[in-house]
C-alpha positions in Angstrom: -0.2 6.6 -11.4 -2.1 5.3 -13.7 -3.0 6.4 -17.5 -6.3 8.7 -16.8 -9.6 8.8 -16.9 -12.4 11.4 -18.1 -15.4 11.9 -16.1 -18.3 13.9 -16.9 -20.9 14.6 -14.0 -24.2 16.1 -15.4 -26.0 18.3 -13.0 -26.9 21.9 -12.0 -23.3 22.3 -9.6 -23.6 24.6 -6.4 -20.7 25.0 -4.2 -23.2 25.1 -1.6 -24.7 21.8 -1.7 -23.3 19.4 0.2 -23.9 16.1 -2.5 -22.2 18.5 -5.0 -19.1 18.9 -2.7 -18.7 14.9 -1.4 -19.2 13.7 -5.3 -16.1 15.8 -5.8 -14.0 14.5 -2.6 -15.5 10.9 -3.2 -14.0 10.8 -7.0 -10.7 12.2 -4.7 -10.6 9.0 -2.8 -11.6 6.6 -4.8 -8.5 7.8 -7.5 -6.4 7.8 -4.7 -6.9 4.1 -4.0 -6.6 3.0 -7.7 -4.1 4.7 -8.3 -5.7 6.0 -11.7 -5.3 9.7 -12.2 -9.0 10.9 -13.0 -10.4 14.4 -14.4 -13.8 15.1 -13.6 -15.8 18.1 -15.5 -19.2 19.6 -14.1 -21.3 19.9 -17.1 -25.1 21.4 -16.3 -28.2 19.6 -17.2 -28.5 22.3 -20.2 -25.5 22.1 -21.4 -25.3 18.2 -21.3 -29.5 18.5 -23.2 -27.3 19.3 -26.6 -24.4 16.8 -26.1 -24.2 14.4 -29.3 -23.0 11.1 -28.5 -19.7 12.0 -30.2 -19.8 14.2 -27.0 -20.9 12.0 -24.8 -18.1 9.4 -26.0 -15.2 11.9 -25.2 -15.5 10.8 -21.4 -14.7 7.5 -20.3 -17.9 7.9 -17.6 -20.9 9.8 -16.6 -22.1 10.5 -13.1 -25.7 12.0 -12.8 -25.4 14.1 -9.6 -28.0 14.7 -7.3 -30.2 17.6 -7.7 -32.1 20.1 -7.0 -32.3 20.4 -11.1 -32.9 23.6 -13.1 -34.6 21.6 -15.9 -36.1 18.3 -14.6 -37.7 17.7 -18.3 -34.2 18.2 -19.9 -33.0 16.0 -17.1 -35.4 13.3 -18.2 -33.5 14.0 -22.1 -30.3 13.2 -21.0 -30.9 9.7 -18.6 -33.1 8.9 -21.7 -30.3 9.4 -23.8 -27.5 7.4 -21.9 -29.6 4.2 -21.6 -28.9 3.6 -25.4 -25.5 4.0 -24.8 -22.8 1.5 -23.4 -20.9 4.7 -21.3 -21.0 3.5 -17.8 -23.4 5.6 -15.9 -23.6 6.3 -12.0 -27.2 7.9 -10.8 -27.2 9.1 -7.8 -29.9 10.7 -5.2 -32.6 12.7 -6.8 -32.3 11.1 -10.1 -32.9 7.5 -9.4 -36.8 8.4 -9.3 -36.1 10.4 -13.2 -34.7 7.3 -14.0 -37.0 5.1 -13.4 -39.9 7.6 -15.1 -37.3 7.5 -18.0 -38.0 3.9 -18.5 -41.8 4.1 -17.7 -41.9 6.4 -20.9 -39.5 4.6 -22.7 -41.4 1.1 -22.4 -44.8 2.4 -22.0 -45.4 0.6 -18.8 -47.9 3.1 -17.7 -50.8 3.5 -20.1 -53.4 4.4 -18.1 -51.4 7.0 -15.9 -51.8 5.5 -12.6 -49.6 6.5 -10.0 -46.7 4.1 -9.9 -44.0 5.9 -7.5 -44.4 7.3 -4.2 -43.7 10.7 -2.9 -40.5 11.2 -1.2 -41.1 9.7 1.9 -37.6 11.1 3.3 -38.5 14.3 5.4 -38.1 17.5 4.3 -34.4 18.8 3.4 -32.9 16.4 6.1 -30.7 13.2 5.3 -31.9 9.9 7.3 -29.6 6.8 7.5 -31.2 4.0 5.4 -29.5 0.6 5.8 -28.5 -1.1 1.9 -28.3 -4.7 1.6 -27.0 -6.6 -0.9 -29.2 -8.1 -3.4 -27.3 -9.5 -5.9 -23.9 -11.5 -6.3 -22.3 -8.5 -7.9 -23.1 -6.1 -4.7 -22.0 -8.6 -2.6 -18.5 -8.8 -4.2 -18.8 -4.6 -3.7 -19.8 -4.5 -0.6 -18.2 -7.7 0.6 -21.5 -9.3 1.7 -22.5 -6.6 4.4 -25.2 -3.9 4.7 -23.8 -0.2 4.5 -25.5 2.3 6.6 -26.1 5.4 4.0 -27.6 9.0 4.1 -30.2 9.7 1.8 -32.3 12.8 1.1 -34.5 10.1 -1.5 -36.6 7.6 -0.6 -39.3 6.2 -3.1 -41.2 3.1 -3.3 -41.9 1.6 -6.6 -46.0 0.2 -6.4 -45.8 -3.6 -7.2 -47.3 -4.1 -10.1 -44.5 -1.5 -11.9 -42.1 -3.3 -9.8 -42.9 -6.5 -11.2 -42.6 -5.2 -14.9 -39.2 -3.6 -14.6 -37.7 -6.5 -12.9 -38.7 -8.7 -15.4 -37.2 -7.3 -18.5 -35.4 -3.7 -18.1 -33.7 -3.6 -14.4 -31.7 -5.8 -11.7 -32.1 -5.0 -8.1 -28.9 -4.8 -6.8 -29.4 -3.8 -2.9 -33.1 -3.5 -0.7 -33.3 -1.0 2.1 -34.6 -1.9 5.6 -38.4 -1.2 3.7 -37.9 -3.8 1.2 -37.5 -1.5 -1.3 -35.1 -1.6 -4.6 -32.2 0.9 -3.3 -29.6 0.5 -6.0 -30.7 -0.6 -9.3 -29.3 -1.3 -12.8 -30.4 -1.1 -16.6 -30.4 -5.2 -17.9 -28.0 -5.7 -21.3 -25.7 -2.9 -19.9 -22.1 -3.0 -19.0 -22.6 -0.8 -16.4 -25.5 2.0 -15.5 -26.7 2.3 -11.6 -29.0 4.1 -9.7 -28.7 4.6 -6.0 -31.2 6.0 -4.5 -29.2 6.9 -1.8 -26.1 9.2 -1.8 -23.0 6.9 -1.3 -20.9 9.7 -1.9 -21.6 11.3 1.4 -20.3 8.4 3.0 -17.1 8.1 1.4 -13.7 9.1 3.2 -10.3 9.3 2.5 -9.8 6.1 4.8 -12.6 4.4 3.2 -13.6 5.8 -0.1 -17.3 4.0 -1.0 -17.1 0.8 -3.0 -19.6 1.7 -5.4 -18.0 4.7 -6.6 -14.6 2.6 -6.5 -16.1 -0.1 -8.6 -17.4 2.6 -10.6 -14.5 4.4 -11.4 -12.7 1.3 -11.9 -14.5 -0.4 -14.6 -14.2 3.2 -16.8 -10.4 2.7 -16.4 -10.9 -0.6 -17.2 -12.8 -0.5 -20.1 -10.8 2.8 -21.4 -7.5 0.7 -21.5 -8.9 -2.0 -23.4 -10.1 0.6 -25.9 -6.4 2.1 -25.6 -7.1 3.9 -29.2 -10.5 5.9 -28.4 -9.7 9.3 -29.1 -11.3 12.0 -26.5 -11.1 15.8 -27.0 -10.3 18.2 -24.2 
């Protein structure tokens, strides 16, 4: 293999979640088709609240994980925090609607407090298949130009007129759902930081180990051997 890679995922780990499990088994296979040998470290919401960027710039990644979240304002600290930085970023699930609030706040695109995302319109503690479609050209080099059927736990819809303002200055849509809505987004001016509404890890096998976790994963290595002399603490 390989030279390695450092991961950090933020978020509140449970053995007993499901997402929790499949982020770990989907970092599994996607390593095991780069061939890049990759460390991963759990780091909770709390404990990621205090990370420095010297911290922060010990990992060659960070993967947001999907909730539930014991802090959701401290959650809200931490996205804030990584969208200044050039550390590629995966969001996944719960955390695509924080980041989107993140840059509400952050731009002041909501002055007089109107309501500008849905409720969850996925039911109750169930995942439902949602189908993503490539919206841009770099999806469809991901996802070689097809639709992916995904679970999701998460489904929002962004009201137009906040649609409108994001699109044209902070985020690129990436892929649209069967609703039309913005399923897998990125921060403009950034080398790399996603949100997927839906859980891709879930859907990842040994077989077939997801594309956008691949790509992920991929341009940290990347990006960490063109940086060959960027020290990174244990």
């Amino acid at each position: 293999m390989a030279d390695g890679i450092k991961i950090a995922i933020f978020g509140d780990y449970n053995f007993t979640y499901n997402t929790h499990h499949a982020t770990n088994l989907a970092i599994d296979h996607s390593k095991n088709l780069l061939e890049v040998d990759v460390s991963y470290y759990w780091i909770r919401i709390d404990e990621a609240a205090n990370y420095k960027e010297d911290d922060i710039a010990n990992y060659d990644g960070i993967w947001i994980a999907p909730g539930p979240y014991n802090n959701e304002f401290l959650l809200h600290g931490v996205i804030r925090k990584l969208t200044h930085l050039k550390i590629p970023t995966l969001i996944t699930g719960d955390a695509y609607k924080t980041f989107i609030e993140v840059l509400i706040n952050q731009y002041n695109l909501n002055p007089n407090n109107e309501k500008l995302i849905s409720d969850n319109l996925a039911s109750d503690n169930q995942f439902e298949k949602v189908i993503v479609s490539p919206h841009s050209k770099t999806l469809e080099r991901i996802y070689m130009n097809q639709p992916r059927t995904e679970l999701t736990s998460s489904r929002y819809a962004l009201y137009p007129q906040l649609l409108t303002h994001l699109h044209s200055e902070w985020i690129d849509i990436e892929a649209i759902n069967q609703f039309e809505d913005p399923e897998i987004i990125s921060l403009k001016k950034h080398p790399f930081c996603v949100a997927s509404m839906s859980k891709p890890q879930i859907c990842s096998t040994r077989e077939m180990p997801h594309p956008l976790v691949s790509s992920f994963l991929n341009l940290c290595f990347q990006l960490a051997i063109s940086n060959p002399d960027k020290s990174k603490s244990a």
